[in-house]
C-alpha positions, 0 to 999 in steps of 0.5 A: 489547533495544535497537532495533537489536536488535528490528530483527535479531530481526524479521528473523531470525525472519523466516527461519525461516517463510514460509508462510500461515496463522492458527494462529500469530497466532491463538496469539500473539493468545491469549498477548497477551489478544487486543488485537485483539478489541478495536479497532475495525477497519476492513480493507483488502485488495486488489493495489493502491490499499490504501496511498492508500484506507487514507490517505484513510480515516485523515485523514478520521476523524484531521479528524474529531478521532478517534485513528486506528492506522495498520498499513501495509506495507511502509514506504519509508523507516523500519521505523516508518512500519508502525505509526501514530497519527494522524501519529506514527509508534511511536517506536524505543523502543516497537518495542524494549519490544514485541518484547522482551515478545512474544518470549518469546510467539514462543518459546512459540508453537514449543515448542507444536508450531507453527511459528515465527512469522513476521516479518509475524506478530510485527509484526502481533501488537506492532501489536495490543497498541500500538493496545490500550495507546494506547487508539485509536478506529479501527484502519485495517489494511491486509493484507499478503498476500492475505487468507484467511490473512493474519496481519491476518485475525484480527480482526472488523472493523466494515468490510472493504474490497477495492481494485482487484484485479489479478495479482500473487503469483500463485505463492502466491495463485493464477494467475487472477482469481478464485483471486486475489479468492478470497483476497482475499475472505477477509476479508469477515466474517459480518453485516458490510458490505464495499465493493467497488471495480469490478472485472472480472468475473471478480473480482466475481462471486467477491466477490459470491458470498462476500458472499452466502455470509456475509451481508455488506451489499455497498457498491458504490464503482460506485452513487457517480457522479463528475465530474473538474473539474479534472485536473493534476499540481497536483491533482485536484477533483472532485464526487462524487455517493454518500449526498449530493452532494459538490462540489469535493472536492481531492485533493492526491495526483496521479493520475487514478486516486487519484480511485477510490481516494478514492470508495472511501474516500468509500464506507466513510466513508458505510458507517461514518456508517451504522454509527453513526459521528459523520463530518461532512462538514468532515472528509471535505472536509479529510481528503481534501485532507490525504492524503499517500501517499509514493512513490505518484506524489509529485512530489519537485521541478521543474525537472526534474520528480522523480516517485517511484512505488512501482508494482510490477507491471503494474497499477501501472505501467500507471496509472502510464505512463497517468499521464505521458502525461496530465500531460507528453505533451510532456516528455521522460521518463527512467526509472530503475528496479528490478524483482524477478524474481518480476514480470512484468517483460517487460511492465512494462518494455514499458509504460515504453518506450512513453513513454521512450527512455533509462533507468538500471537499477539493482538493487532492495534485496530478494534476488528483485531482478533485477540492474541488468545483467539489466534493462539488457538487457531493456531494450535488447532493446526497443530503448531506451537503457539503462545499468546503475548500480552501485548505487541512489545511483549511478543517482540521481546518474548520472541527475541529472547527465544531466537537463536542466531540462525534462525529466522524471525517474521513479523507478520499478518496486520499493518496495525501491528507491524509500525509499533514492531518496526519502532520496537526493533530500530531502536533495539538495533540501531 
């Protein structure tokens, strides 16, 4: 196969299963002599807050001079970006070598009587055997789904870790907390330490009870103490107060709450220097100022401000508006935005029109994706100013042509729209 080729496989094995569950991988595994057994895997679950904790983690152990897999998802502008070393992202030419040999797998997996895997699945098992073959130090995994029956649960890692949790796929992991934490909690393993970002009640009581249950050394990101210096859409300093006392910390990733995120990578760093992993503090400092998250609060331009921000549900837009308020209280914002039918879009368009008057809907790039009529009417029923753009290249343009210099421009609401804006935008302002 070539590329393209391997694309339109992925994506059409794709459709053909669904559901939840190990078996599959776990044979795939098998068939590919289990690379995953041995990586040394730090896991990364939770609603929101994986993408920026797993950057944080990764280009602090990339400054330390370790070769870090990457396994995110899902990518914003290129399939490659799922599938990292350190910075560079596995080439075109790999993607094809590797479906081209686990498709034979794939093939065998549904002859045996299973299912046929899915699409998260053989991306997953060709992220495995890459990181083997590259022969990397780390691999930090980022969960897609859940957790307990995720495809990346197969492994025994060194550390998991669980971000914020909130609701969302509430269809598939369960319509409470602590259904939803359950799931989630997953991937604590026995005998291995876990972080734990401060969660509701609700939540933590199931994580601490599933901890207990396998002996898992809990690290509460919550015993590490902080202070915000300084806060603006330029960046964030702070000290922080955990194993040692860490001053003037930089974030380059806007977003008060990127600083949870970051002591929640400041936690599993200290929990790996207690496994035995060689971390100095140089590394924490320059890994933490090098952190990039794309579409995660980025600002594109100013004059006008261009923020992007991939928030998907009502957690993430809610830091998300909490965010804007903070850094222009005194701008006026214009929102064009995307949402799936399978949100809580009602709310999550309610909190944007508490900081906005005049938006653009535009339809997402997914087949759940509400149309751009359908959310200009949501809108509008919350007696806001709204328009539907016929394409997303249509909203990006109409929205650029209206803005004026001091305004602020947001693009928000899907991941499925904001990779082609973020195109759109790097090469009207190169």
């Amino acid at each position: 196969m070539n590329y393209n080729e391997a694309i339109n496989y992925i994506e059409n094995t794709g459709k053909f299963a669904m559901n939840l569950g190990l078996g599959r991988i776990e044979r795939l595994c098998e068939l590919a002599e289990n690379p995953e057994r041995d990586l040394k895997v730090i896991h990364v679950a939770g609603t929101n807050g994986k993408g920026s904790t797993t950057t944080f983690i990764s280009t602090v152990l990339i400054n330390q001079g370790y070769r870090v897999g990457i396994y995110t998802s899902p990518y914003i502008e290129r399939f490659t970006e799922r599938i990292k070393i350190n910075n560079d992202e596995i080439s075109e030419k790999e993607i094809a070598r590797l479906i081209t040999e686990i498709s034979s797998d794939v093939e065998r997996v549904e002859l045996e009587g299973l299912e046929r895997p899915t699409e998260f699945e053989v991306i997953t098992a060709c992220a495995f055997k890459y990181f083997k073959e590259q022969q990397v130090d780390f691999v930090i995994l980022e969960v897609g789904l859940g957790g307990r029956f995720d495809a990346t649960n197969v492994v025994n890692p060194l550390l998991s870790v669980i971000t914020t949790i909130s609701y969302d796929h509430m269809n598939i992991l369960g319509d409470t907390l602590g259904k939803i934490a359950f799931e989630k909690a997953g991937i604590i393993k026995s005998d291995r330490p876990v972080v734990f970002y401060p969660q509701e009640k609700e939540a933590m009581d199931v994580l601490l009870s599933q901890a207990v249950s396998k002996s898992a050394s809990v690290k509460l990101v919550s015993d590490i103490s902080y202070e915000v210096i300084e806060d603006s859409v330029d960046g964030i300093i702070f000290n922080a107060f955990g194993n040692k006392e860490y001053k003037n910390l930089m974030l380059n990733m806007t977003g008060s709450y990127q600083v949870m995120n970051a002591l929640t990578a400041l936690k599993a760093i200290e929990t790996l220097i207690e496994e035995g992993v060689s971390i100095e503090n140089r590394a924490i400092y320059e890994g933490f100022a090098a952190a990039k998250w794309p579409g995660r609060f980025e600002l594109i331009h100013r004059e006008p401000y261009i923020v992007l921000d991939g928030g998907h549900n009502v957690q993430g837009i809610e830091v998300l508006v909490s965010a804007l308020k903070k850094y222009f209280p005194d701008k006026k914002i214009r929102i064009v935005c995307g949402m799936l039918k399978d949100k809580k879009y009602n709310e999550m368009v309610e909190m944007l029109t508490e900081i906005s008057n005049d938006f653009i809907a535009v339809r997402a790039d997914s087949p759940r994706a509400l149309s751009a009529e359908e959310l200009k009417v949501t809108i509008e029923k919350k007696g806001k100013n709204a328009e539907a753009a016929e394409s997303i290249k249509e909203g990006v343009k109409r929205a650029l042509d209206v803005s004026e210099k001091d305004e602020v421009l947001v693009f928000c609401g899907s991941l499925y729209m904001i990779g082609e804006v973020r195109g759109i935008l790097k090469k009207t302002y190169k």
